[in-house]
DRENLO-416914 format. One record per residue (C-alpha): residue in one letter; x, y, z. Coordinates in steps of 0.05 Angstrom, whole numbers, padded with zeros to 5 digits, always signed. Layout:
AXYZ/...
This chain:
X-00239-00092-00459/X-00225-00103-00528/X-00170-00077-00573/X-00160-00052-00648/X-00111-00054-00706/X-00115+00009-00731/X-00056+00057-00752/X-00033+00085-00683/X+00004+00159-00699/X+00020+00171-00628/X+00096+00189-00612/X+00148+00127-00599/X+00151+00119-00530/X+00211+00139-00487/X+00249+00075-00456/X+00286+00106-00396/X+00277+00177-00359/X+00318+00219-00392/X+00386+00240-00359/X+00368+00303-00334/X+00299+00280-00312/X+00325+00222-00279/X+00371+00273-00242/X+00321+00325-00224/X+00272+00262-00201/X+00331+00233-00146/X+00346+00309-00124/X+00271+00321-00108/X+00269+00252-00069/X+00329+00262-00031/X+00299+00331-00008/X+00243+00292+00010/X+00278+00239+00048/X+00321+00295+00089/X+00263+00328+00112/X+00234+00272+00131/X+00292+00256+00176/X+00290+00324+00200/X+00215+00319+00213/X+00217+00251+00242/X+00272+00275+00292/X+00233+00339+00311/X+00168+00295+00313/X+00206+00250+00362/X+00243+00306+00409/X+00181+00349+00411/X+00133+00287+00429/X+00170+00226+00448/X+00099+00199+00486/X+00066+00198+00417/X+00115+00194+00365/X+00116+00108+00371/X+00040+00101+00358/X+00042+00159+00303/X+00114+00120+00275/X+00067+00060+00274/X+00011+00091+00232/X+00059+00120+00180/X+00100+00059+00170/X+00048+00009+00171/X+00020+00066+00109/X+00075+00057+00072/X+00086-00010+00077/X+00018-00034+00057/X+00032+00003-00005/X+00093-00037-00032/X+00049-00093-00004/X-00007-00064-00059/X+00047-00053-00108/X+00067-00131-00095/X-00003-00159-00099/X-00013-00127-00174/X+00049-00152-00197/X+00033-00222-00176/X-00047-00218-00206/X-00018-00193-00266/X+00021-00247-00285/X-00025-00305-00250/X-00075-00266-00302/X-00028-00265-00361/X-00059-00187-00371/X-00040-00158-00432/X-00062-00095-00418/X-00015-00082-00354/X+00058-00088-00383/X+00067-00014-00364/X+00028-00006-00308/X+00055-00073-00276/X+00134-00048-00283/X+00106+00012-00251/X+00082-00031-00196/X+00148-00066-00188/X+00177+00012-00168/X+00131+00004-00121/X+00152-00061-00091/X+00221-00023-00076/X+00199-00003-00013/X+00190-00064+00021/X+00266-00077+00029/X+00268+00000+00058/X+00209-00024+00113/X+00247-00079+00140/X+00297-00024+00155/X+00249+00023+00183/X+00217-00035+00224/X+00274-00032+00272/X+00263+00030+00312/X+00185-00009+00327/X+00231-00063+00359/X+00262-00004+00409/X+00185+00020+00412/X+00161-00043+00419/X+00150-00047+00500/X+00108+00019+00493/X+00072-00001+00431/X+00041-00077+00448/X+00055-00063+00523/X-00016-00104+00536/X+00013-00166+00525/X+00099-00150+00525/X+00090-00106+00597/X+00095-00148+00664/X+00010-00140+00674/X+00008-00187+00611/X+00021-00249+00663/X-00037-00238+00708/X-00090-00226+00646/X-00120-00295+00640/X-00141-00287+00567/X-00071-00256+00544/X-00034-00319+00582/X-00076-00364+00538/X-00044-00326+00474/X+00020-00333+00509/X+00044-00393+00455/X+00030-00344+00400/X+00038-00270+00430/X+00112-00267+00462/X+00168-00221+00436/X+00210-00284+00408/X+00156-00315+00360/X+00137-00236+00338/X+00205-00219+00323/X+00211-00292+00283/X+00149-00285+00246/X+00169-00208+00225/X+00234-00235+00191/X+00194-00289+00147/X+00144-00231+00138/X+00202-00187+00109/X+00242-00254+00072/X+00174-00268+00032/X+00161-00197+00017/X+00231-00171+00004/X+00254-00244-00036/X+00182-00234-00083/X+00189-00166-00101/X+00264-00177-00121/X+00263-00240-00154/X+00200-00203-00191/X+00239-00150-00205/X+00294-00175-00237/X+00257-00224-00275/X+00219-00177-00307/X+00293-00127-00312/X+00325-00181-00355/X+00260-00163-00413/X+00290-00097-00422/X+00345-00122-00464/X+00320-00176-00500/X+00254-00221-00503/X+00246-00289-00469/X+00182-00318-00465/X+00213-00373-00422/X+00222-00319-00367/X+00145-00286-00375/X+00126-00354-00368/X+00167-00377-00307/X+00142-00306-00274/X+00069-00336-00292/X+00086-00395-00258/X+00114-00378-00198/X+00066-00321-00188/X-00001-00362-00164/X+00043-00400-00104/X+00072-00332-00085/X-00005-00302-00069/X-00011-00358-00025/X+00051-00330+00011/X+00029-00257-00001/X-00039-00273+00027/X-00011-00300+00086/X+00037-00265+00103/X-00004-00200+00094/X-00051-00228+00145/X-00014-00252+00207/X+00026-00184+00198/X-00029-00150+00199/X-00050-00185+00265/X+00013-00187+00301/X+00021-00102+00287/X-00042-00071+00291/X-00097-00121+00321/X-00044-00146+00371/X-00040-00075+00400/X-00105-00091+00437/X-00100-00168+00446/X-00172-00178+00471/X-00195-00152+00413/X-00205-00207+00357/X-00229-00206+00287/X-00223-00256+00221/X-00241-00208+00163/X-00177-00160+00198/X-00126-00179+00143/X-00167-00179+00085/X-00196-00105+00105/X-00120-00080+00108/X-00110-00123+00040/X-00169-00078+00009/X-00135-00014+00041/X-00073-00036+00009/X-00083-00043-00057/X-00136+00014-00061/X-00064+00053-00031/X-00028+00029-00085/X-00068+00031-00146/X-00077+00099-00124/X-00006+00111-00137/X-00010+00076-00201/X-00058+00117-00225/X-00011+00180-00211/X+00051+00158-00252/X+00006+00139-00300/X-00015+00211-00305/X+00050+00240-00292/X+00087+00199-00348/X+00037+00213-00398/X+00036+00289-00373/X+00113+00300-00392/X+00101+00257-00453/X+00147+00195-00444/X+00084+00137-00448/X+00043+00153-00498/X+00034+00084-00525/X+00040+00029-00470/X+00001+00073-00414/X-00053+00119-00451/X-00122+00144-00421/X-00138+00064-00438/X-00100+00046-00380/X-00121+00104-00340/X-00183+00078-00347/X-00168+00010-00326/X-00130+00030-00266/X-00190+00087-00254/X-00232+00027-00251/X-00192-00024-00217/X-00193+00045-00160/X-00265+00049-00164/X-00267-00038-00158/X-00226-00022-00093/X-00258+00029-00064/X-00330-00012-00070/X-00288-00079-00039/X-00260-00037+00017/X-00333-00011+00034/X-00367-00079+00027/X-00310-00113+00068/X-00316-00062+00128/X-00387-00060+00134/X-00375-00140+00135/X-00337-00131+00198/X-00381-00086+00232/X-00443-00115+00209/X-00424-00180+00237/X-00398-00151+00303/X-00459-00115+00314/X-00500-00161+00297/X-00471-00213+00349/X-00458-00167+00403/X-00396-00198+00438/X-00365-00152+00488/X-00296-00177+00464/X-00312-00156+00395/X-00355-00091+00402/X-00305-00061+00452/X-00264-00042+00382/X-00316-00002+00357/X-00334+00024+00418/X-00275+00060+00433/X-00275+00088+00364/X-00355+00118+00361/X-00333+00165+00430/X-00340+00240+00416/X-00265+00247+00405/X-00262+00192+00348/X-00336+00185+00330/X-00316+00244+00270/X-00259+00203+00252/X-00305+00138+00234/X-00348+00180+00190/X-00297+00208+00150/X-00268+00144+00129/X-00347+00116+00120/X-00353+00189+00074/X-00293+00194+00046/X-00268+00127+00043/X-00318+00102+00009/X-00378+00147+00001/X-00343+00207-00049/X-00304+00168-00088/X-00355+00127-00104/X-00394+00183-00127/X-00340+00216-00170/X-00318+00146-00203/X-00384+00118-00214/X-00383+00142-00283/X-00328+00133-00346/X-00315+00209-00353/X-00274+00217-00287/X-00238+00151-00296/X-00211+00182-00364/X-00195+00249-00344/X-00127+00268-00309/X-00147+00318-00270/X-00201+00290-00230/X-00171+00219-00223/X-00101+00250-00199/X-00136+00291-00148/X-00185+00225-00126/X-00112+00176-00128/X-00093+00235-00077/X-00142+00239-00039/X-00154+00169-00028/X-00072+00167-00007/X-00096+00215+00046/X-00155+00163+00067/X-00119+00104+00068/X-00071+00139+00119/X-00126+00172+00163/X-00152+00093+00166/X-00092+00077+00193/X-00095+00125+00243/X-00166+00099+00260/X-00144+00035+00264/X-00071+00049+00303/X-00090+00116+00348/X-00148+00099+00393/X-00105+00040+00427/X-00064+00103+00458/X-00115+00160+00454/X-00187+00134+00489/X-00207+00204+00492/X-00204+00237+00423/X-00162+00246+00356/X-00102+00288+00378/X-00062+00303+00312/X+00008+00330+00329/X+00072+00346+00305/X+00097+00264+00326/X+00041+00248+00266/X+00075+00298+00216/X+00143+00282+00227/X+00138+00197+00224/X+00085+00214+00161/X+00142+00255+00128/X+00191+00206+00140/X+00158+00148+00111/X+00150+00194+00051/X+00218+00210+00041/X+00236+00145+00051/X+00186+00121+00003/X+00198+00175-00055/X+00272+00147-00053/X+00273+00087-00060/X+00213+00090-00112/X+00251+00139-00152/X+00320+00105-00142/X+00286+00041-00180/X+00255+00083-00227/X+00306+00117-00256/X+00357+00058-00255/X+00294+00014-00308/X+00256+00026-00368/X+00195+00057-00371/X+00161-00014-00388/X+00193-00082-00392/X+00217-00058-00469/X+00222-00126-00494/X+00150-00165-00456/X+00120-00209-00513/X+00048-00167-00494/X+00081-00105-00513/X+00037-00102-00579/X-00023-00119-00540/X-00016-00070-00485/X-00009-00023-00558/X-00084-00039-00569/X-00122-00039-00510/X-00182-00003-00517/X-00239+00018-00478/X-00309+00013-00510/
């Protein structure tokens, strides 16, 4: 990337969603949010047996994209990226969410007996290699280690937040540089944290089932999630005309090729995991993909290989797509739609040995978590600026260029 000094004749940008958009914006989510409740509620009445797994799946979607929307906040600043001011407040809407999953973790505690049943139900005791997990797998230490989960997540993206609020009304490098500072311990906690939650919710619900490259594959699925909605604002804001300075096609195209960076990581870091458990051929480990290559889910595991990884890799490969709204919109949706069939892949087949079985439990949770996401995303939104107004890179977000 480099940048230039030239006369730039583009419009001012807008600072704050105008009134009436900002209005129209928190109508449209609420609408979202009360059919979600509505289709959660049917989801549940009309399929109580498989609304817990499918309530799984679609929280454990939205969460990993605050969790996305955390991580490129935090690289930003451990970076000191000039390019990102707008894109990185954009990520910090994101973040909103995680304070809205530690809410909409609590119906998985009433679930919780039916969901991780393998090593919570009464058979768990005579299972020799469960009782050996006993010191880390019991409902007390999973409850504990979901609070820290939600105090590191929910204290980062706050304390980030309103760091980065306080450089809407005035500059202070002290505070860009305190964020800098603070930001390379908080990956370590990020990282972490990620990891073990990862474990205890989704590898957990088959405990014989083991694997070390498990939390950074959800990582990759995370942040492909969430630069995916990145790339969407980005298109949407400079659609209706309100960025046309910070976030231009030249950060399109960065956050086009951050996606395409993604997609290539998420591909190389689950053909890591299979290669490896193929190649050694442990029961323990195999019995994973096993259960998922069965007629039922055997279509499932190529879509993700195809349309994970395969197609957008294909339409991103080259600069023209990355540039264009159009086609990067409908690839940032698309790989949305992915990143929640993986966590069906990865959630389902615990409950379902026999086949995919996509039902109204899966719609309903699915349009809950997007209500509840589209509110509190547009609730922050509307209530900052557009970009941190007064961020000494301002000028050089300006100029970013790419050749």
């Amino acid at each position: 990337m480099s940048t230039h000094d030239g006369h730039d004749k583009r419009p001012a940008d807008v600072e704050r969603f105008p009134a009436e958009t900002a209005k129209k914006i928190n109508s449209l989510a609420t609408g979202l949010l009360v059919v979600g409740v509505v289709g959660a509620a049917a989801g549940y009445f009309m399929d109580a047996k498989a609304f817990p797994s499918a309530y799984l799946t679609s929280f454990f979607w939205l969460t990993t994209i605050g969790l996305g929307g955390l991580f490129f906040v935090l690289i930003q600043h451990v970076t000191r990226a000039g390019w990102s001011v707008a894109p990185r407040r954009h990520a910090e809407w994101l973040t909103a969410i995680l304070p809205a999953a530690a809410v909409l973790f609590l119906p998985l505690i009433a679930f919780a007996p039916t969901l991780w049943e393998h090593w919570m139900g009464e058979h768990a005791h005579h299972d020799p290699l469960i009782v050996a997990k006993h010191g880390y797998l019991n409902p007390t230490f999973f409850y504990v280690r979901a609070a820290i989960y939600f105090v590191i997540w929910i204290g980062l993206s706050i304390w980030f937040y309103k760091s980065s609020s306080t450089l809407d009304s005035k500059r202070d490098d002290s505070v860009v540089e305190k964020m800098q500072a603070v930001a390379a311990p908080s990956l370590f906690l990020f990282g972490f944290s990620l990891t073990f939650a990862a474990i205890d919710w989704l590898m957990s619900l088959d405990p014989h089932w083991y694997s070390t490259i498990f939390g950074v594959y959800i990582f990759a699925g995370a942040v492909t999630a969430a630069l995916s909605v990145l790339c969407l604002i980005n298109i949407r804001l400079q659609g209706v005309g309100l960025l046309n300075r910070v976030s231009t096609v030249e950060h399109r195209h960065d956050l086009g090729k951050l996606l395409f960076g993604f997609v290539v990581f998420f591909a190389y870091i689950g053909f890591s995991q299979y290669f490896l458990i193929w190649y050694a051929n442990i029961p323990e480990e195999t019995i994973f993909y096993k259960e998922r290559w069965v007629p039922g889910w055997q279509t499932i595991s190529w879509m993700i290989l195809l349309g994970h990884f395969v197609l957008p890799f294909l339409v991103l490969l080259s600069r023209h797509p990355k540039r264009n709204s159009t086609v990067l919109g409908a690839v940032a949706v698309w790989m949305l739609l992915m990143h929640w069939i993986d966590m069906y892949w990865l959630v389902k087949p615990n409950f379902d040995h026999h086949g995919a079985h996509f039902g109204i439990a899966d719609v309903g949770a699915l349009l809950l978590m997007l209500g509840v996401g589209a509110f509190v995303v547009a609730r922050r939104a509307t209530g900052s600026a557009l970009f941190p107004l007064h961020d000494p890179r301002v000028p050089e977000a300006m100029r970013a260029e790419n050749l």
